[in-house]
N, C-alpha and C positions, 0 to 999 in steps of 0.2 A: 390443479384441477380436483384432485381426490380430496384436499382438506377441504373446498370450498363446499366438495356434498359430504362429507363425515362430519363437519362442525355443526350442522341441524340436529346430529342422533343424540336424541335423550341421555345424559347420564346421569350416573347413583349420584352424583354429585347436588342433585336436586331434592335429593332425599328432605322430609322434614318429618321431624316426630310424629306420629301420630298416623303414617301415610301405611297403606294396607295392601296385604296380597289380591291383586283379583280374581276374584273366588270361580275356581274352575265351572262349574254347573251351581244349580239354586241349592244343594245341599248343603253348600261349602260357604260358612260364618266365617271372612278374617276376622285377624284380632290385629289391633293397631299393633304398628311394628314399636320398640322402645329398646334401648337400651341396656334395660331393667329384665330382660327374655336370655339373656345370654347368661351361664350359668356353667364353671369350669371345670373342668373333669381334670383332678389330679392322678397323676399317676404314681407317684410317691409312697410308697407303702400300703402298697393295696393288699388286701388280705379277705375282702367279701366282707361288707356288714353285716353284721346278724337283724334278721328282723321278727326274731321275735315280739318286740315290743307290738310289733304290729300283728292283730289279730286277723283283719283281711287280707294279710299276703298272703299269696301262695309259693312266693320265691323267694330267694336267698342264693343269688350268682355269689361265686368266690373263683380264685383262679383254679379249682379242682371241678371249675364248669366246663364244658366240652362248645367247640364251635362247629358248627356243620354248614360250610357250604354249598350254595346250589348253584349251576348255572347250564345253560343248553347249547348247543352249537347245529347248523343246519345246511345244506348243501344244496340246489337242484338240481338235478339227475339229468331229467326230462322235462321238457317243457310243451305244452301245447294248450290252444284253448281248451281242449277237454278232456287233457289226461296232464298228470302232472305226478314225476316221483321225486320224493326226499328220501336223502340220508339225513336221520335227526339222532342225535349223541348228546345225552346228558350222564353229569358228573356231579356228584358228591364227594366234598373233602375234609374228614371231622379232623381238626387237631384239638391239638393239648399244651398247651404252655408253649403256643407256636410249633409245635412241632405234629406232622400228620401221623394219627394212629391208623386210622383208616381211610380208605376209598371207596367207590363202588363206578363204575362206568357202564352204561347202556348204549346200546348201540341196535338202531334198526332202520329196517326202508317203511316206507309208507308209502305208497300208492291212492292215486287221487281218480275218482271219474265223477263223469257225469251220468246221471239218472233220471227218469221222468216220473215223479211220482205227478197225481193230481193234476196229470197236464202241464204240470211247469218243473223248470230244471230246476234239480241237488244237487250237489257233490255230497260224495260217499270216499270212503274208506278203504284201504286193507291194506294190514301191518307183516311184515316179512323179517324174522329176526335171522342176524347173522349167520351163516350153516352151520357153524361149527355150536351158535347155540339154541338151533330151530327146535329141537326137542327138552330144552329145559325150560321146565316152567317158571321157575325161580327166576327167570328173567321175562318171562309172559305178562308177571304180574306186574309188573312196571310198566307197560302199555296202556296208553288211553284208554274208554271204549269207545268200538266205533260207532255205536247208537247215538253218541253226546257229538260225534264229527259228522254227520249229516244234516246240512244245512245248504238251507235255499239258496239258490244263487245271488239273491236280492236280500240276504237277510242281514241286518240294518249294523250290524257289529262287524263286517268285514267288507259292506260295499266302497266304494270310491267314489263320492259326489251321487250323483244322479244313475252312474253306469251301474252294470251286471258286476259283483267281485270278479276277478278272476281267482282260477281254481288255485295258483299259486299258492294263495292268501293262508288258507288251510295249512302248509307248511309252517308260518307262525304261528298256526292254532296248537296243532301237535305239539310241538315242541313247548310252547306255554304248560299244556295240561300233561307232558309229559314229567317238565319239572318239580309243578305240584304234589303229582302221584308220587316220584321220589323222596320229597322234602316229607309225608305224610309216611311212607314206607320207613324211612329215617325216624323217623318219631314215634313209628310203634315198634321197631326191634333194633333200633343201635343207638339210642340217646336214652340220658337218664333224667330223672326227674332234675330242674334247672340250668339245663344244656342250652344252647339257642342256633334255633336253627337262622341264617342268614341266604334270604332269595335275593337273586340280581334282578333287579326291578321294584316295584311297587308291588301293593295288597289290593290294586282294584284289582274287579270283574271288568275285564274289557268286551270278553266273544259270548257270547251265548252256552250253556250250560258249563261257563267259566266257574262261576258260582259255587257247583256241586263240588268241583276240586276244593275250591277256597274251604268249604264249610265241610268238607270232609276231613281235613290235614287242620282244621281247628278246634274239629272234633278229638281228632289224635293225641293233640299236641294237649288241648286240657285236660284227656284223662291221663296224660302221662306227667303232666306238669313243664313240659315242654315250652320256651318262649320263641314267640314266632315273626321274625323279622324282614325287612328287606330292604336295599342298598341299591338307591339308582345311580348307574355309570354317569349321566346326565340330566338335567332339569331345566326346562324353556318355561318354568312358570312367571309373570309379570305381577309386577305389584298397578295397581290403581292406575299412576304414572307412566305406566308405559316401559319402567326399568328392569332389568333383569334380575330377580332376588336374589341370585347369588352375589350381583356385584353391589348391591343393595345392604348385604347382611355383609361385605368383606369393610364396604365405606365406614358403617357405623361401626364395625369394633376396629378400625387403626382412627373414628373419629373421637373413639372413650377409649382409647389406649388399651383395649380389651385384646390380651397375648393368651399364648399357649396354647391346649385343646380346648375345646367348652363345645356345649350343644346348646341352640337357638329354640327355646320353646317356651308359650304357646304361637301358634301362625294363623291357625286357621281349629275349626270348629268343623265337625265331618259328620254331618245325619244323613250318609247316603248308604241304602243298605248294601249294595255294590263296592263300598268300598271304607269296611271298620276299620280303621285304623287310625293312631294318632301318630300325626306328622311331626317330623322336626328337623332340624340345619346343625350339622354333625364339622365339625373341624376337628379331624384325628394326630394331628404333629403339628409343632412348631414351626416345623421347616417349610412345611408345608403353602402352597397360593388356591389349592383346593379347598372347596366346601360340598359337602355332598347333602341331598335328601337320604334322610330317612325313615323308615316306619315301621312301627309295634302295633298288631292285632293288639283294637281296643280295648277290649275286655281286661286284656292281660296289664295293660299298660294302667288302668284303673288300679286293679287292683294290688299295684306290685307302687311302695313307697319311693322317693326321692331316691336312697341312698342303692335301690334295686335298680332301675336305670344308669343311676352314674355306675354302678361295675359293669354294668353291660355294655356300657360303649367304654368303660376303662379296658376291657379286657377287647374291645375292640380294634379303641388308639394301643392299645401292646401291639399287636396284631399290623398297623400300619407303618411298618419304621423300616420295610425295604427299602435301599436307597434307587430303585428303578422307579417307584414312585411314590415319595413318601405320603403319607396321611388318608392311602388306598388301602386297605384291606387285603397284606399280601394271601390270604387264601381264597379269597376273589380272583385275585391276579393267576391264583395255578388253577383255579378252578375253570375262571374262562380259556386259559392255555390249553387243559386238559378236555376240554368243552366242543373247541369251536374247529370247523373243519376250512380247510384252508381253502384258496382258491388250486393250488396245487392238488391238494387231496381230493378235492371236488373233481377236479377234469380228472384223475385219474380212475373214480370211483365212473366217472361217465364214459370212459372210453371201456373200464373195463363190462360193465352193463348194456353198451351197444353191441361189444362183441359179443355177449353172450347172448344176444338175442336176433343177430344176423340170422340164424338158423330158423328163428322163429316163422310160422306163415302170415302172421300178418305183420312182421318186420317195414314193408315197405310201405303199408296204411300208419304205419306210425311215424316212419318218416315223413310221412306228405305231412298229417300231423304238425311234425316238428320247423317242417317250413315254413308253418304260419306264421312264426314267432323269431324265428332267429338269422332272419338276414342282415340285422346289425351285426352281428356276431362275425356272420361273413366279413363284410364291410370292414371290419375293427381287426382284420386280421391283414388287410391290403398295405 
């Protein structure tokens, strides 16, 4: 029964030269796929090329480049149509010849309501840091603002089809713009001119004044000479076909015999101002059945010659030879470790949060509140 409906689904197997990414929105030019894009990254006596010869570089990575990376991790607290609280925790993790020099870890709540401005519903803001760091600003500044989190209930970057967002939603806002703020923080006081910073995710603007982060921390990053990157955990983009590019790009290099690391570039062409960057299909070890996206702020990626890429992802593939999961980026792997809150740490941070607010007078208005939403929750406990 199950083969007779799995033998219809498309495979890479139908690949033919020439065949192309389907281009996410009208900004996005494929370039035919070929064989000829794949381009190997030795790890063999890596030393940093010098680029002098090149007068338009602004970089020159060598292994005395530092690696920073970013990742967020998030919890709900509270839930209700029209209040909603997060625990949101983000983590920085610079090393050095694989090995971490520094850290830095945030930690705060976030409180979500509704508002009437103009007759129609917002959600609004406000941030609560840890107690033991409510009075350091040194950790203030690493907060969003919440001028840029006040956003219509209907506004076109966080609704779901046709409906109202829910306030939830906001929760992956924070945390997005809280990454940024760090990744930008990191590049004006703990990296040095050709360090790279490394975000989990992509370089678009997804939410509305997404942007002002992006183009702040690219601000940073060029006057420091900073390179600025990011590393998706997964990628559902389709080529033309209908096939999935990762299995697309695994077909064609065991169908040209193409081994070892190597990165896949050109794919696509990017005139979206929401999202400068150039793309590319990263394979970090040999051992490795993974292939990941990745992406360089455009600018940077211009400017900066052949041999300045290939150390950036050589010092990369260094970088992926854990054997929990090779050809990943083990400071991604401590970084989301260090990041993410569990479901354990979540109910724990929730029970401790409802006790302390037992005492409160409008305790039992938020309860009602909370019953809107969580009778599965009941249910799922029967």
């Amino acid at each position: 029964m199950f083969q007779e409906i799995l033998k219809d689904i498309i495979t890479a197997a139908e690949f033919k030269e020439g065949d192309m990414l389907n281009p996410i929105n009208k900004s996005y030019f494929s370039k035919p796929l070929s064989k000829d894009n794949f381009h190997a990254i030795n790890l063999t006596g890596f030393s940093g090329l010098s680029t002098s010869s090149s007068p338009s570089s602004l970089f020159s990575t060598s292994p005395s480049s530092k690696l920073c990376f970013i990742d967020g991790g998030s919890a709900e607290i509270i839930k209700a149509p029209n209040l909603s609280m997060f625990f949101i925790r983000t983590y920085a993790n610079i090393t050095l010849n694989n090995k971490t020099i520094k850290d830095k870890k945030i930690e705060f709540y976030c409180i979500f309501k509704t508002k009437i401005k103009d007759e129609k519903i917002f959600y609004e803001v406000n941030f609560i840091l840890n107690s033991d760091k409510a009075n350091n600003n040194e950790y203030a500044k690493y907060l969003p603002d919440k001028e840029d989190l006040e956003l219509f209930s209907y506004d076109a970057t966080i609704v779901s089809g046709e409906n109202r967002a829910e306030i939830s939603k906001l929760g992956d806002v924070v945390r997005r713009f809280a990454e940024l703020k760090m990744a930008k923080l990191m590049a004006e006081t703990e990296l040095n001119a050709d360090d790279i910073i490394i975000l989990d995710g992509n370089l678009r603007a997804t939410y509305t004044n997404e942007e002002k982060y992006l183009d702040a921390l690219y601000g940073a990053a060029s006057k420091n000479n900073i390179i600025i990157t990011a590393f998706c955990k997964t990628s559902n983009l389709l080529t033309e076909k209908g096939n999935n590019i990762i299995s697309v790009l695994n077909h064609v290099a065991e169908l040209n015999s193409i081994k070892g690391c190597w990165f896949y570039h050109p794919i696509v062409e990017i005139k979206d101002e929401k999202h400068r960057a150039e793309m590319m299909f990263v394979k970090l070890n040999t051992l490795s059945e993974y292939i990941f996206r990745y992406e360089m702020y455009a600018q940077q990626f211009k400017l900066s010659p052949i041999n300045v890429i290939l150390s950036i992802l050589t010092l990369l593939a260094l970088n992926s030879v854990d054997y929990s999961f090779p050809g990943y980026p083990y400071g991604l792997i401590k970084a989301d470790t260090m990041a993410r809150v569990s479901n354990k740490e979540g109910e724990f941070l929730k029970t401790k949060i409802l006790f302390s607010l037992e005492s409160s007078s409008n305790f039992k208005d938020i309860r009602k509140s909370m019953n809107a939403l969580n009778a599965h929750d009941i249910l799922d406990r029967k």
